[in-house]
C-alpha positions as CSV (number, residue, x, y, z in Angstrom):
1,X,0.0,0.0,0.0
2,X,1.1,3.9,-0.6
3,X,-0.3,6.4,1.3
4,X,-2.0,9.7,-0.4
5,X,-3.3,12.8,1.1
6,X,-5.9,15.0,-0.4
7,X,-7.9,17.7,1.2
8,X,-10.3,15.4,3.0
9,X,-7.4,13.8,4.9
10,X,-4.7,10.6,4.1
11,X,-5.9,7.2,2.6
12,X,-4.2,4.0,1.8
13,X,-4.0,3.4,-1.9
14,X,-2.9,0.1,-3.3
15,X,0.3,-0.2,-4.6
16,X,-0.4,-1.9,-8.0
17,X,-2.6,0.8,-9.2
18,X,-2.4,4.0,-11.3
19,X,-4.9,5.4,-10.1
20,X,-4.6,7.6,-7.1
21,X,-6.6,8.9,-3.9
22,X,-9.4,11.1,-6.1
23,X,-10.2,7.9,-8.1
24,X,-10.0,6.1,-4.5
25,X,-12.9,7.7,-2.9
26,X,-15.1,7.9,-6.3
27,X,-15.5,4.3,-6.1
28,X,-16.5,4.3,-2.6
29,X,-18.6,6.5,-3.5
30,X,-20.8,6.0,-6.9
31,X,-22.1,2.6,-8.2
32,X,-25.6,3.6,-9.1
33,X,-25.4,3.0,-13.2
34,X,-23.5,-0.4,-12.5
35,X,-21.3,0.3,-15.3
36,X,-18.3,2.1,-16.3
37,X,-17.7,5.3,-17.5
38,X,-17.4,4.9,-21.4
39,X,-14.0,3.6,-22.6
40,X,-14.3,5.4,-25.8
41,X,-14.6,8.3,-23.7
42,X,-11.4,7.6,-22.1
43,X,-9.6,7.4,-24.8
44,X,-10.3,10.9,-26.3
45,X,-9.5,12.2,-22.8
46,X,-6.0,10.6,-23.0
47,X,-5.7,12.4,-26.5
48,X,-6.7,15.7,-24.8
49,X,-4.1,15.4,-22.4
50,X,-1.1,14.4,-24.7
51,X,-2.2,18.2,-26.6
52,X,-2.7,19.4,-23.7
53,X,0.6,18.5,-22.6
54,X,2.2,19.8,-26.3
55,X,0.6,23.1,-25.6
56,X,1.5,24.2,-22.3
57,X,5.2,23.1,-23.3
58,X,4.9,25.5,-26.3
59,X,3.5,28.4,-24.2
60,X,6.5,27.7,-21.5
61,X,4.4,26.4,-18.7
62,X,5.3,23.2,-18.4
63,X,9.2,21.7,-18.7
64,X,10.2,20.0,-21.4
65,X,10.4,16.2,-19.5
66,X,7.1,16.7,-17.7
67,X,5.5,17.1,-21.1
68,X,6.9,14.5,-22.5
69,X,6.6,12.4,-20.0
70,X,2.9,13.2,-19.8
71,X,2.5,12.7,-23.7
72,X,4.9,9.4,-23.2
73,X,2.1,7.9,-20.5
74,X,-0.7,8.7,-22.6
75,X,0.5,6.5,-25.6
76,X,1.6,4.0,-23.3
77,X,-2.5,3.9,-22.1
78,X,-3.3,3.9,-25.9
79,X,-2.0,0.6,-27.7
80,X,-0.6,2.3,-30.8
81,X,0.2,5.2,-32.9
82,X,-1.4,4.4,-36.1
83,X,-1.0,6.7,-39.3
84,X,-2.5,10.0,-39.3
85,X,-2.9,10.4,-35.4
86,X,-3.4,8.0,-31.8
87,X,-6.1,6.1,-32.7
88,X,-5.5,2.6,-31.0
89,X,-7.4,0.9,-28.5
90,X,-7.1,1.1,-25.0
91,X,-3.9,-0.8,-23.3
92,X,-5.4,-4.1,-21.6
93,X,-2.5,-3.3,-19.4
94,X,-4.7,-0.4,-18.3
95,X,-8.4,-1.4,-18.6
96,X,-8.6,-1.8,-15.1
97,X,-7.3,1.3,-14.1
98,X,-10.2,3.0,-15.5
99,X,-13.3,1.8,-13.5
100,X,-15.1,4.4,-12.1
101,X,-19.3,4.5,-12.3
102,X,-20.6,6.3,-15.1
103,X,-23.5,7.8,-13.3
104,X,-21.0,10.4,-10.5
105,X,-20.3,14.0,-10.0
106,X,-22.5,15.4,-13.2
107,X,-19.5,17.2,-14.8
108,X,-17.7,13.9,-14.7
109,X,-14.9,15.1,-12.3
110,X,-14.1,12.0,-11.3
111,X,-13.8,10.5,-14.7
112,X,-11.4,13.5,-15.3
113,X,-9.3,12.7,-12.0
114,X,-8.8,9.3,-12.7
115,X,-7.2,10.0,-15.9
116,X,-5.2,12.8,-14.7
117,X,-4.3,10.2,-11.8
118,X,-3.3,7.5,-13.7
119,X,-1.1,9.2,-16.7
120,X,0.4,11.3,-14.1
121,X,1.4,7.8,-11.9
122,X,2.9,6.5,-14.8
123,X,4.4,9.8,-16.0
124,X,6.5,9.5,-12.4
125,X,7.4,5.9,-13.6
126,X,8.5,6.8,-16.7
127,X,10.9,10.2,-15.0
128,X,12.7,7.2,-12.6
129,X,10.3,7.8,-9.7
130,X,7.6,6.3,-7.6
131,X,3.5,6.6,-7.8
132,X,2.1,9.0,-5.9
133,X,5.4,11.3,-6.1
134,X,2.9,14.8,-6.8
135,X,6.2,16.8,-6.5
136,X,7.6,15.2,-9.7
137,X,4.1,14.7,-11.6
138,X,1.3,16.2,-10.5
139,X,-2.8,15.5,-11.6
140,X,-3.7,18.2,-10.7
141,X,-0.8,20.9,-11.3
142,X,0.6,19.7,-14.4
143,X,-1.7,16.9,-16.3
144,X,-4.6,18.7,-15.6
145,X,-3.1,22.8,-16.4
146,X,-5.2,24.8,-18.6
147,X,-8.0,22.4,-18.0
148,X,-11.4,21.9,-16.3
149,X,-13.3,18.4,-16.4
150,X,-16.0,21.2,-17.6
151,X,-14.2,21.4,-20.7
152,X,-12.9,17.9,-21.0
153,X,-15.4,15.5,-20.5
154,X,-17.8,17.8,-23.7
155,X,-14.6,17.7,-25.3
156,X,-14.3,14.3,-25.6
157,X,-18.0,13.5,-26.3
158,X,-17.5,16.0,-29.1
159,X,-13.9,13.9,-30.1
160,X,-16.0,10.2,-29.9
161,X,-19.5,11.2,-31.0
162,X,-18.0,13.2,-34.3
163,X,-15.8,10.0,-34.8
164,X,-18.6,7.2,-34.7
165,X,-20.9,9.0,-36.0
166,X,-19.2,8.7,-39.6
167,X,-19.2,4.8,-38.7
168,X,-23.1,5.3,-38.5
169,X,-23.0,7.1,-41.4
170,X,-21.2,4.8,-43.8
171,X,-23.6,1.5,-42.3
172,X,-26.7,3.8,-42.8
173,X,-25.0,3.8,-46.4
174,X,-24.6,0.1,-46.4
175,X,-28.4,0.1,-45.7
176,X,-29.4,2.2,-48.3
177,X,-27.6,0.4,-50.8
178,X,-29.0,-2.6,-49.8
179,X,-32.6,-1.2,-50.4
180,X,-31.9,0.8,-53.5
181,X,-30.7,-2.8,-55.1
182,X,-34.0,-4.0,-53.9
183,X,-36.0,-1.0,-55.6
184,X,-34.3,-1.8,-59.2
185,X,-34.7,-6.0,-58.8
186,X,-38.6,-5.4,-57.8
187,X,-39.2,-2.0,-60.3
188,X,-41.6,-4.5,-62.6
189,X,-43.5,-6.3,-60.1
190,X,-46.7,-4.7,-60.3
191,X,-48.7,-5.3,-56.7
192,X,-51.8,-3.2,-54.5
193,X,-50.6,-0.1,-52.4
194,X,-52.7,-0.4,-49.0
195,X,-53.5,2.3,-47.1
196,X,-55.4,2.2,-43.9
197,X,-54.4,-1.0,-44.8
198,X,-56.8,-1.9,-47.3
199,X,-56.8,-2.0,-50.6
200,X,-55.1,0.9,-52.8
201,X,-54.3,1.5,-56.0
202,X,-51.4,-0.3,-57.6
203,X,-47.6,0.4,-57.5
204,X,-44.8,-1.6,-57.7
205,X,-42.9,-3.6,-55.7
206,X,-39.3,-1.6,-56.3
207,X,-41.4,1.8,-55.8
208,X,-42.2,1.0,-52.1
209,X,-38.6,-0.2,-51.1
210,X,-37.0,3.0,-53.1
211,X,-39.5,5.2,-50.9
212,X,-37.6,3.1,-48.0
213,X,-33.9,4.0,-49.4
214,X,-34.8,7.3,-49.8
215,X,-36.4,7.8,-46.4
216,X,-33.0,6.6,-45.2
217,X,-30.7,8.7,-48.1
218,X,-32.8,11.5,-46.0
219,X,-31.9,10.3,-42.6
220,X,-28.4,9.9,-44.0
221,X,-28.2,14.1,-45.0
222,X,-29.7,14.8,-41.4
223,X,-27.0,12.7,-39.8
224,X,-23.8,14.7,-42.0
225,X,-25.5,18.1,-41.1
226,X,-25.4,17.0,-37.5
227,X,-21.7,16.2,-37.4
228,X,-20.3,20.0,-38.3
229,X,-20.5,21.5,-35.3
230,X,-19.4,19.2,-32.9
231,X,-16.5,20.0,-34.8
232,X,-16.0,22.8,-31.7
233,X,-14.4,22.2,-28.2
234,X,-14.4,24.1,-25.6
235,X,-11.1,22.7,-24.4
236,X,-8.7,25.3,-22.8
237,X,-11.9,27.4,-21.7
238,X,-11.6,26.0,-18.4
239,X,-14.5,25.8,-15.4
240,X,-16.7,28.5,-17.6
241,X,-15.5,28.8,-20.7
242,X,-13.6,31.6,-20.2
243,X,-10.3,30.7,-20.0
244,X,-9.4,31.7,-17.2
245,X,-5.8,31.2,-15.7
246,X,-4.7,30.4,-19.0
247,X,-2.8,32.2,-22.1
248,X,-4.8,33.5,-24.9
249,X,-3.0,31.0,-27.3
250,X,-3.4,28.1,-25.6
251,X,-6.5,26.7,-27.1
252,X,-5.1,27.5,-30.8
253,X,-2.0,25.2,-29.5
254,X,-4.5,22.4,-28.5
255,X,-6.3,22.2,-31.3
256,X,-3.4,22.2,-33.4
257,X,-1.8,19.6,-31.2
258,X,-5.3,17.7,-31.1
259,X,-5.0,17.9,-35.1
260,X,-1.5,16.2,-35.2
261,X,-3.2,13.8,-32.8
262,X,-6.3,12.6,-34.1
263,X,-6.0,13.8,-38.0
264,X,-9.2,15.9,-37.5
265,X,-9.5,20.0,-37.7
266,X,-11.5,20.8,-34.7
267,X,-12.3,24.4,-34.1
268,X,-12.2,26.7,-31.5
269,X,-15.8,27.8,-30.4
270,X,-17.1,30.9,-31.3
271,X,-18.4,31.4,-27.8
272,X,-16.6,29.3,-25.3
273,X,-19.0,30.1,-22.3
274,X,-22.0,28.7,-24.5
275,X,-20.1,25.4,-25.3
276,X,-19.5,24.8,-21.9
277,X,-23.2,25.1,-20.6
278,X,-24.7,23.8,-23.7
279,X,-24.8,20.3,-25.2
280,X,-27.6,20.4,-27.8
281,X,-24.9,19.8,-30.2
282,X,-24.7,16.4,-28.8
283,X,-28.7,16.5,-29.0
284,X,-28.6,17.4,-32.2
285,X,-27.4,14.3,-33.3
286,X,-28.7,12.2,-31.1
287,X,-32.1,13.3,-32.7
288,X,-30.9,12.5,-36.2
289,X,-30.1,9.2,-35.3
290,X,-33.6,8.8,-33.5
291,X,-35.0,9.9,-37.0
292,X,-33.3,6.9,-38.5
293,X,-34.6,4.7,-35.7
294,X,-38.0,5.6,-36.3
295,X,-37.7,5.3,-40.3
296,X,-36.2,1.9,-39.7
297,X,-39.1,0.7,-37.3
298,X,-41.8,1.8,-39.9
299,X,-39.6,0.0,-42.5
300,X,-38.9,-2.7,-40.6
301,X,-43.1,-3.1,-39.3
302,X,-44.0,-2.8,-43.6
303,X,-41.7,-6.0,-44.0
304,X,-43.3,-8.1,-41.4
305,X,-46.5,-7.1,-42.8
306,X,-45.5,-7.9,-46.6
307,X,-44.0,-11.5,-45.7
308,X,-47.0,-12.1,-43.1
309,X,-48.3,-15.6,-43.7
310,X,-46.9,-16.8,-45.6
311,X,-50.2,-19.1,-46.9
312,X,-52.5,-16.8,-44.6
313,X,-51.9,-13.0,-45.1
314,X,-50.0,-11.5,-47.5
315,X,-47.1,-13.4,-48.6
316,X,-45.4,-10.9,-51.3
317,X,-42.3,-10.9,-50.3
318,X,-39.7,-13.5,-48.4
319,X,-37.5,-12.9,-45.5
320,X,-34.7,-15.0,-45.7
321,X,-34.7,-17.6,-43.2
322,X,-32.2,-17.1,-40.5
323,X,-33.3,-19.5,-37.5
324,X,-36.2,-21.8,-36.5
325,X,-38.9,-19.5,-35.5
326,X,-40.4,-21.8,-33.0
327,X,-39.5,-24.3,-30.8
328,X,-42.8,-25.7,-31.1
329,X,-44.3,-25.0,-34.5
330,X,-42.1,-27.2,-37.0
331,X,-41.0,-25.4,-40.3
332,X,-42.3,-22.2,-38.6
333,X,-39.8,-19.1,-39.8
334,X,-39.7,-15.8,-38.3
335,X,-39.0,-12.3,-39.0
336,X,-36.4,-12.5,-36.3
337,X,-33.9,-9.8,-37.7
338,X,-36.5,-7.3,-38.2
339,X,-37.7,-8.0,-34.5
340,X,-34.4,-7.7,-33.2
341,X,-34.1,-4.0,-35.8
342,X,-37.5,-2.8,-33.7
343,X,-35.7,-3.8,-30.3
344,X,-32.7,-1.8,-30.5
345,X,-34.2,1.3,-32.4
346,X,-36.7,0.9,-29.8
347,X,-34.2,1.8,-27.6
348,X,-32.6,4.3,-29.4
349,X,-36.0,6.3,-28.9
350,X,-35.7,5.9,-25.3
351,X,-31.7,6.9,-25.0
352,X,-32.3,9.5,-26.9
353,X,-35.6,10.3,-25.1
354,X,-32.6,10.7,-22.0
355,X,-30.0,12.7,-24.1
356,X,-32.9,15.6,-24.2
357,X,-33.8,15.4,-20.5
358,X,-30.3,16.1,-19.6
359,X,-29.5,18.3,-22.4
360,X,-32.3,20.3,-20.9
361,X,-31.3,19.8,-16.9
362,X,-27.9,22.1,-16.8
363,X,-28.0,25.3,-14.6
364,X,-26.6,28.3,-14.9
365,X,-22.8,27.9,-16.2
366,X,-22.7,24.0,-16.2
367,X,-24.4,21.0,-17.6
368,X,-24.0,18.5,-14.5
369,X,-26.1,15.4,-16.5
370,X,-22.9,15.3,-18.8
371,X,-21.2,11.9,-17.8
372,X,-25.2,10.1,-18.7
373,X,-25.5,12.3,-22.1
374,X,-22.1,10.7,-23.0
375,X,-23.0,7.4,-22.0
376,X,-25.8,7.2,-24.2
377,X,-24.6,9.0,-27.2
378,X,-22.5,6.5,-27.9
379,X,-24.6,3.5,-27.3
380,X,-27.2,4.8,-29.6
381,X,-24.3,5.6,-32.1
382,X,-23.1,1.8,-31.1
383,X,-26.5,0.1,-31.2
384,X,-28.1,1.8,-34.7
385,X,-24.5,1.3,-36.6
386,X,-24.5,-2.7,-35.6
387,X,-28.3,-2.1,-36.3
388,X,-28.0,-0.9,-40.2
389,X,-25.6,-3.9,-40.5
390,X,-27.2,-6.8,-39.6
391,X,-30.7,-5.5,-41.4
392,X,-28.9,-5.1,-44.6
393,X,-26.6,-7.9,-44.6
394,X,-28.9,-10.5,-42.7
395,X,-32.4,-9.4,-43.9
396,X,-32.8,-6.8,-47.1
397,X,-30.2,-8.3,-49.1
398,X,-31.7,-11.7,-48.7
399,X,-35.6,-10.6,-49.5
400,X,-36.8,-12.1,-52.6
401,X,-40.3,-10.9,-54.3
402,X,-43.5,-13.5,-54.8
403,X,-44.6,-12.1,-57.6
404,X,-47.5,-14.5,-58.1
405,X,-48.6,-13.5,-54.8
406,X,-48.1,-9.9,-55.6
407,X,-50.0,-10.0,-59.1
408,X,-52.6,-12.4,-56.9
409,X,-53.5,-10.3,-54.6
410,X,-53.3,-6.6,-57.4
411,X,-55.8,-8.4,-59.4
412,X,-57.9,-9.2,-56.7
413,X,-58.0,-5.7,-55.5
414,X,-61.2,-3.6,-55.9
415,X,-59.0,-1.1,-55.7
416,X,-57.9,-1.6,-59.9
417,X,-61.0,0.0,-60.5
418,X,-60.1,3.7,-59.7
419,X,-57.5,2.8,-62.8
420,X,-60.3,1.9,-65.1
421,X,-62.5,4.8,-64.3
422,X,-60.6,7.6,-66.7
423,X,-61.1,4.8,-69.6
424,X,-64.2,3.4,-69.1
425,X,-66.7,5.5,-67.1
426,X,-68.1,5.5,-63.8
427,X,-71.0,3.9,-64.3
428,X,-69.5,1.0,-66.4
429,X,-66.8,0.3,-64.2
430,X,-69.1,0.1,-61.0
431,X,-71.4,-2.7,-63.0
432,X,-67.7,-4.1,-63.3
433,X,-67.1,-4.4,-59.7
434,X,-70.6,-5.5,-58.9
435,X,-69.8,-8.7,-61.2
436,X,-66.5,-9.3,-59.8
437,X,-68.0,-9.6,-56.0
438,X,-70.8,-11.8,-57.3
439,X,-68.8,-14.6,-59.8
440,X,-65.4,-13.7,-57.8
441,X,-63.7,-13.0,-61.2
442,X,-61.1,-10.4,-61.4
443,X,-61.9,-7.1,-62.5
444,X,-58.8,-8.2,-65.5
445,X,-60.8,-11.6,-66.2
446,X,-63.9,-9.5,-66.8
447,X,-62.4,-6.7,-68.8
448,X,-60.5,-9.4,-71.1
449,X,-63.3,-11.7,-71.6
450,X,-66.1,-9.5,-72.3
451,X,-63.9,-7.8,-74.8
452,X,-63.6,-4.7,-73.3
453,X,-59.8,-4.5,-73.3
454,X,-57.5,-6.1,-74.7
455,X,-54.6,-8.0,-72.4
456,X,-51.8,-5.7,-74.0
457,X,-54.3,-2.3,-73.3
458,X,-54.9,-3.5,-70.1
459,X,-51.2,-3.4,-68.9
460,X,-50.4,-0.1,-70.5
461,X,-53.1,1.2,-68.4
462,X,-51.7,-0.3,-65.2
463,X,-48.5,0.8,-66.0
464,X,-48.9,4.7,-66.7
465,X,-51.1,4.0,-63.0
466,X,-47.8,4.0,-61.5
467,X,-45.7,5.9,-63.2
468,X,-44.8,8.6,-60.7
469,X,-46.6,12.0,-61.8
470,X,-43.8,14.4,-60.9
């Protein structure tokens, strides 16, 4: 055991950690969410601190080996320097070093501390001394200077969400793709539209699922115009976003160092006090990507209803088959991957429902919900990217078209009748329908047999019925 000191008095602090006496009491003290404070979130934090680091040496306020020695312990907590900037995954050597509960002091202090503890443990290390040795590194003094957890706990949201969220973006892509295919391989399969679901007039096939890829192509654009401005930190403005106790260069150095870093231009605010109260940035996107959940449920919902049956409902298209559906009913097959889409985007709606709550819960200068609007920003980033996979790749690619089914059911439909009325009158077409009900003919059968139209006629008239009138 070592012994560390803070201002609430001395505690014992095992010997094999990193992590120091602040760290110490915050896991004493929270355990309410059950889980940790986001590793993704850690990570940017580390990159923080490494420019951090490079820019206080450039001003002259910190020594050359503290820096580096700082900016040495960072990338050892990182597991590689890949091209364009510290991008590598967390150090297993490390993992347990960062453990504290995600749900703790609202600005995420804690998370802050037991970052600044840990690199400046090893920074000692790394100089030839002990842990714990605050007169050669210090958290506070020298990994933390120029900073607030105000400014680097939003920071790094800003750093993770703006990263991931391009993930979402290209697998939202991936999904659209998938669709669009599906729009051109269906574009001549005539069927019935349904709404209120019953009987409408016709369309095809490929028209309903391109009115799904563009619904998502439109969630996609939402999603990029979200992104730009998390593109500003408010690192280096400190507990208010003023900067206070700090030069007026320093947060030009850290972005520039964060550039070298990371590869990415982040921006300095254009009002630092806003940025640090304010995170509907993060809301911002976190309501684009509720727009794609709720797009995908309604997709997802039309599919279940189109392969309903498939002998007793409507059968036009086919799900491929990816499991049993029931351990009772043999041959029984499920819509399971569309079930498992609803779930998760489901969930989105209610993380997101979160995101807005705490968004909207900040007093005066601070936000103090920030650690749980980090939390869930990246699981609904997480859960709708693995999301836009698994539908396309395990579901849409896979969907093949009954078109017997589908030209079954559009004959059958009363509905064909709003198609015959420009042609052959009102009155005619209503004796039409009549006969249908009663001998259970189609209103095709009727119009072919009593000479009315001819087959070829017939089909050019259903075809300009669906030719989009734009």
């Amino acid at each position: 055991m070592r012994l560390e000191k803070d201002s609430l008095g001395e505690k014992e602090i095992p010997d094999d950690t990193y992590y120091g006496i602040h760290t110490s009491r915050s896991l004493e003290n929270f355990n309410a969410a059950g889980e940790i404070f986001p590793i993704e979130l850690i990570r940017a934090m580390v990159k923080l601190k490494i420019a951090c680091a490079r820019a206080n040496q450039n001003l002259g306020l910190l020594e050359k080996n503290k820096a580096s020695a700082i900016e040495q312990a960072g990338k050892n907590i990182l597991s590689g320097v890949l091209a364009g900037g510290l991008n590598g995954e967390l150090n297993e050597e490390f993992e347990n070093q960062f453990c504290i509960d995600t749900f703790q002091s609202g600005s995420g202090t804690s998370s802050n501390m037991n970052v600044n503890e840990v690199i400046a443990n090893l920074a000692c290390e790394i100089l030839g001394g002990k842990k714990g040795d605050k007169t050669l590194i210090h958290p506070n003094d020298h990994v933390n200077m120029g900073q607030s957890t105000n400014n680097i706990v939003p920071s790094a949201i800003r750093i993770v969400a703006f990263e991931k969220s391009k993930v979402l973006i290209d697998a939202a892509a991936g999904l659209w793709a998938a669709l669009s295919s599906k729009a051109s391989e269906f574009s001549h399969i005539f069927k019935s539209a349904r709404t209120h679901l019953q009987d409408a007039v016709p369309i095809t096939l490929g028209q309903e699922f391109g009115a799904y890829a563009r619904a998502i192509e439109k969630d996609i654009e939402r999603l990029k115009e979200a992104r730009k401005n998390l593109l500003e930190l408010g690192i280096g403005g400190n507990a208010v976003g003023t900067g206070i106790n700090t030069k007026k260069e320093f947060r030009a150095e850290i972005i520039k160092a964060l550039k070298e870093i990371t590869g990415t231009g982040f921006q300095i605010p254009k009002d630092g006090v806003e940025i640090t109260q304010f995170h509907t940035d993060i809301a911002h996107l976190s309501a684009a990507i509720k727009l794609l959940a709720i797009d995908i449920l309604k997709i997802t919902n039309d599919l279940r209803l189109l392969a309903s049956g498939p002998n007793t409902a409507i059968g036009e298209i086919i799900l491929p088959a990816v499991e049993p559906g029931s351990s009772i009913m043999p041959g029984k097959i499920n819509p399971s991957i569309c079930e498992s889409a609803n779930m998760a985007c489901i969930q989105v709606i209610g993380y997101d429902h979160a995101i807005s709550l705490a968004c909207s819960a900040g007093q005066l200068e601070l936000n103090t919900h920030t650690p749980l609007i980090g939390s869930n920003i990246i699981k609904i980033l997480g859960t709708m990217q693995r999301c836009c996979i698994m539908l396309a790749e395990r579901c849409i690619k896979g969907i093949r078209a009954d078109e017997g089914q589908c030209r079954k059911n559009f004959e059958s439909s009363g509905a064909l009748a709003t198609v015959l009325n420009p042609t052959l009158g009102y009155d005619k077409v209503a004796e039409l329908v009549k006969e249908s009900l009663k001998t259970k003919k189609t209103l095709r059968e009727l119009v072919i047999e009593k000479n009315i139209l001819k087959e070829e006629e017939f089909e050019d008239l259903i075809r300009g019925s669906v030719e989009p009138n734009l």
